[in-house]
C-alpha positions in Angstrom: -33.2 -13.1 -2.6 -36.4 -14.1 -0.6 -36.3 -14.0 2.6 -33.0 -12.0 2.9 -33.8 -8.2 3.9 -32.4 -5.9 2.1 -30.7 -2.6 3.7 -29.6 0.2 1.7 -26.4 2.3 2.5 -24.5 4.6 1.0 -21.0 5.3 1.3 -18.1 6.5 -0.6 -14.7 4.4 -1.3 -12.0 3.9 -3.5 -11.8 1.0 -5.9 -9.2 -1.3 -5.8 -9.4 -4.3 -8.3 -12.4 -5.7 -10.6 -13.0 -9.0 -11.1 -15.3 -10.4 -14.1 -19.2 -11.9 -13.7 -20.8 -13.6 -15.7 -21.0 -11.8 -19.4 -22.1 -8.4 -18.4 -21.6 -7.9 -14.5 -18.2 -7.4 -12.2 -17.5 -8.3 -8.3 -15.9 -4.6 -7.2 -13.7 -4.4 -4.2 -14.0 -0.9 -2.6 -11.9 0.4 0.3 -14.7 3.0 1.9 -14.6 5.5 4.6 -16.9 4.6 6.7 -18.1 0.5 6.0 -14.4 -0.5 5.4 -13.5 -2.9 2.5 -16.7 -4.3 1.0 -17.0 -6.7 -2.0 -20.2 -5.6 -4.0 -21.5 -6.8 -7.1 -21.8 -4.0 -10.4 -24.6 -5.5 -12.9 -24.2 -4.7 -16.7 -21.3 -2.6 -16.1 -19.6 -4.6 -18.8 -22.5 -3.4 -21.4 -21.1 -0.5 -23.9 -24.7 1.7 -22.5 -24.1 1.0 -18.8 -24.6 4.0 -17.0 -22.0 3.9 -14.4 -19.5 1.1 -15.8 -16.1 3.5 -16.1 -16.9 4.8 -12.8 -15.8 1.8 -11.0 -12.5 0.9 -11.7 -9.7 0.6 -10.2 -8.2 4.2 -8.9 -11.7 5.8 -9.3 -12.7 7.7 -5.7 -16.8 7.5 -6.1 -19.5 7.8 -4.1 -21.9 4.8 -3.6 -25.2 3.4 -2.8 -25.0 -0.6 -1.9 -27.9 -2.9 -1.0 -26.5 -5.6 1.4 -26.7 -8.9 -0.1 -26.2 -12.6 1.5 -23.1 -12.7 0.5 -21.9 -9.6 -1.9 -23.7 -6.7 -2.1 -25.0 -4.7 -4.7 -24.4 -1.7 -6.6 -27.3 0.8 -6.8 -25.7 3.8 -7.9 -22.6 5.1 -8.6 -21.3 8.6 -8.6 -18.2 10.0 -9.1 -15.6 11.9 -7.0 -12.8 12.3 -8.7 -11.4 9.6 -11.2 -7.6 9.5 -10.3 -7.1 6.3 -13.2 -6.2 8.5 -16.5 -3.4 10.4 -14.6 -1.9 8.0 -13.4 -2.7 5.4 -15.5 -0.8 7.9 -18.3 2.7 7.8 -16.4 4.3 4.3 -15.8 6.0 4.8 -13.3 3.2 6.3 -11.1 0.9 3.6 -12.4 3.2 0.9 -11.0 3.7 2.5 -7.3 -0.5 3.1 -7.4 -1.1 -0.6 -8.4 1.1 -1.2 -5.0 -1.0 0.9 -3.5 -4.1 -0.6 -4.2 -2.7 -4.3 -3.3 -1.4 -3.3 -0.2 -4.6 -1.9 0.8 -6.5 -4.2 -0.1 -4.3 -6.9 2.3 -4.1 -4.6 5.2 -8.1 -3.8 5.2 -8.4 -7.4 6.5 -11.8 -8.6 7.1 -14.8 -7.1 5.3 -16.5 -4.1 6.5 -14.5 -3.2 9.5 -13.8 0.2 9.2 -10.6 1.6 8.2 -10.6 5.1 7.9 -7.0 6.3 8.6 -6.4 3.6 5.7 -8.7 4.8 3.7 -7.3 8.4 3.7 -3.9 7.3 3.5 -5.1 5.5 -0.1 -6.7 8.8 -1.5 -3.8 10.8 -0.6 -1.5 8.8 -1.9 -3.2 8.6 -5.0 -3.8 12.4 -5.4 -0.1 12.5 -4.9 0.6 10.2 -7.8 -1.7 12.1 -10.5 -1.0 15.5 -9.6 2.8 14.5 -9.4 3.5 16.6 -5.8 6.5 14.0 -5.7 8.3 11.2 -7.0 6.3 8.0 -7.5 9.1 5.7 -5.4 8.9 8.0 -2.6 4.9 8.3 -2.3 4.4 4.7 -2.4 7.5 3.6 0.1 5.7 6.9 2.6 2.2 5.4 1.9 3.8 1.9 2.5 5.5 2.9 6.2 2.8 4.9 7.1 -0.1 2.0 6.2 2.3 -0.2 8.2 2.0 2.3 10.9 -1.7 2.6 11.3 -1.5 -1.2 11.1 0.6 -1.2 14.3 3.8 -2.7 12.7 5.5 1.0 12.6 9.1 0.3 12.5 11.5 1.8 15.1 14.2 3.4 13.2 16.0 5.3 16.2 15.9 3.5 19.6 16.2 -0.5 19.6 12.7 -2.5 18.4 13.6 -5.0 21.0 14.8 -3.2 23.9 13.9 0.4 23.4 17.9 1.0 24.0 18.0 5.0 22.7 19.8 4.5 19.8 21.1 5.8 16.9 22.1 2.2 15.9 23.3 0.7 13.1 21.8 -2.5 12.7 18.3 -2.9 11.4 16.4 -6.6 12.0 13.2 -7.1 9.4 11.8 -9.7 12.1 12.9 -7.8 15.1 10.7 -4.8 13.6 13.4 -2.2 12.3 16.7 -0.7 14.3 18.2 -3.1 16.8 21.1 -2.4 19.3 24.2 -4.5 19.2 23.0 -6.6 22.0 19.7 -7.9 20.6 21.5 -7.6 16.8 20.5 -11.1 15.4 23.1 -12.4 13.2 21.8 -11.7 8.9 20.8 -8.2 10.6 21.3 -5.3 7.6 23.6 -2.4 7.9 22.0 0.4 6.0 23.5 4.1 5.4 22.0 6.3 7.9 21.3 8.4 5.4 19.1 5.8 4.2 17.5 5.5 7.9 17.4 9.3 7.9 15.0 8.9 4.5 12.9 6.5 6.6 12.0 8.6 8.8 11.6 11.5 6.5 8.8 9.1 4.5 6.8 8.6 7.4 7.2 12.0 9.1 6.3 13.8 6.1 9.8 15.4 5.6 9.3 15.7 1.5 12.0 18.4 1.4 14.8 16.1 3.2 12.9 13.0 1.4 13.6 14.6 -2.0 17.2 15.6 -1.4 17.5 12.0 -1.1 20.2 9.9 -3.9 19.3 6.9 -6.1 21.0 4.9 -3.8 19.5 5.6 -0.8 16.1 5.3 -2.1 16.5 2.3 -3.6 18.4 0.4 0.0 15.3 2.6 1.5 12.8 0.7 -0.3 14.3 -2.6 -0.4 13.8 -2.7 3.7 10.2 -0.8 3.4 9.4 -3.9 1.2 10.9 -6.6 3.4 8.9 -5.0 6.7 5.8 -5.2 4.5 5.7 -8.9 3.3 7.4 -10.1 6.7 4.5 -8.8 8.5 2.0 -10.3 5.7 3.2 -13.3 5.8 3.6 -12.9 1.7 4.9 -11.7 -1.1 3.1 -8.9 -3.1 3.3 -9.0 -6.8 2.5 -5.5 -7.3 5.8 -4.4 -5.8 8.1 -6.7 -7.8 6.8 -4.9 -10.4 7.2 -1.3 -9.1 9.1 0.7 -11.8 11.5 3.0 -9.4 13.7 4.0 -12.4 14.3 8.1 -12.3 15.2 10.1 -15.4 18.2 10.5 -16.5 20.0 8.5 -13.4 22.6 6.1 -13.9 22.0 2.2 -13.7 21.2 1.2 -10.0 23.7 -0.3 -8.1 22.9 -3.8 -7.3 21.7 -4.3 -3.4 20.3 -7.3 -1.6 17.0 -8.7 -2.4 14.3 -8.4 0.3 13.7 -12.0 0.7 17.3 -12.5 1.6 17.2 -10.1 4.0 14.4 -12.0 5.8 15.6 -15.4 5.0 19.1 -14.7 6.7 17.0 -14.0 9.9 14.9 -16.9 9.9 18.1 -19.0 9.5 19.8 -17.0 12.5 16.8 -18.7 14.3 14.2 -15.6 14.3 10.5 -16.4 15.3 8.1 -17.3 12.2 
């Protein structure tokens, strides 16, 4: 390290993944509040007597203090804020929708340390949603998703045409074109969800919990087949997280079966829609 100055900081953030070092150290992504995402290197946290080891993992809201290093930084101290992983870590369900969580922020926080606070926010609210159970697991990670989206600036219009701005309601809704579309700029592959399913939408990324809840199976589930679609047609990829989501409610019936989100994009690129 000679010749590199060293600055300390401090800062606090949420961790989203771990990734093994060596025999006894980890790399650390954290989503902060103030720095961003930032990549930081924990030493010994692997070691049974490391004193701040089960702080940092994943779901754990601490507070930090980082040297900056050439090319990771490094852990000085960890404290924490509140650990959100036993909670939801202890209900499947909620542990699959936070795992989306996590992965989603941790593609939409882009570059390293560029600051994304309204991210960062949305992350710890969603999370204290999931442990404390305020609502159902499906529904806090499709409101996180559209609202992460929206702060992103890929917020989908789901009244008055994406394209044209045509006040709507409309029917058709264009994962390319960006959400609702009118029946002039309807590409062909467009979907036709329920309104009541577009109605939920909104509900999920006004903060409508009491119309959001009132919601059925079915809804939800064509809701968060298009929340997903948006998501990895503006990534450019597919997240492996949400494949794995467990949206499954107690005591419901089997899910009908509805069109995969890649199909929904793929019908569009065919019908000619820009890459």
């Amino acid at each position: 390290m000679s010749g590199v100055p060293q600055s300390l900081y401090r800062d606090e953030g949420v961790v989203l993944r771990v990734q093994k070092l060596g025999e006894a150290d980890r790399i650390i992504t954290v989503l902060t509040r103030r720095t961003g995402k930032v990549r930081a290197v924990a030493k010994g946290v692997r070691r049974t007597k490391s004193k701040f080891g089960a702080r940092l993992e994943p779901f754990s809201h601490v507070d930090l203090q980082l040297y900056t290093g050439r090319n990771l930084d490094i852990v000085n101290q960890a404290e924490s804020i509140r650990s959100y992983g036993p909670a939801v870590v202890g209900d499947y369900r909620a542990y699959t929708a936070g795992t989306a969580v996590l992965e989603t922020a941790d593609r939409l926080a882009g570059e390293e340390k560029e600051p994304q606070l309204r991210l960062f926010l949305l992350v710890i609210g969603a999370l204290r949603s999931l442990a404390e159970q305020t609502h159902p697991p499906g529904l806090v990670l499709d409101a996180f998703l559209l609202r992460a989206m929206s702060v992103a600036g890929w917020e989908p219009a789901l009244t008055d045409c994406a394209r044209c701005a045509e006040p709507g309601p409309h029917r058709h809704f264009s994962v390319p074109g960006g959400g609702i579309v009118c029946p002039s700029c309807r590409p062909t592959g467009s979907a036709m969800p329920s309104p009541v399913t577009v109605g939920l939408l909104e509900a999920l990324l006004t903060g409508d919990w009491a119309l959001a809840e009132a919601s059925q199976g079915t809804n939800r589930r064509e809701a968060s087949g298009l929340v997903a679609a948006l998501l990895q047609w503006h990534l450019e990829r597919s997240l492996r997280s949400l494949a794995l989501v467990d949206r499954s409610e107690p005591g419901a019936p089997a899910p009908v079966a509805l069109p995969d989100v890649h199909r929904l994009v793929g019908a569009a690129q065919l019908a000619g829609e820009p890459s």
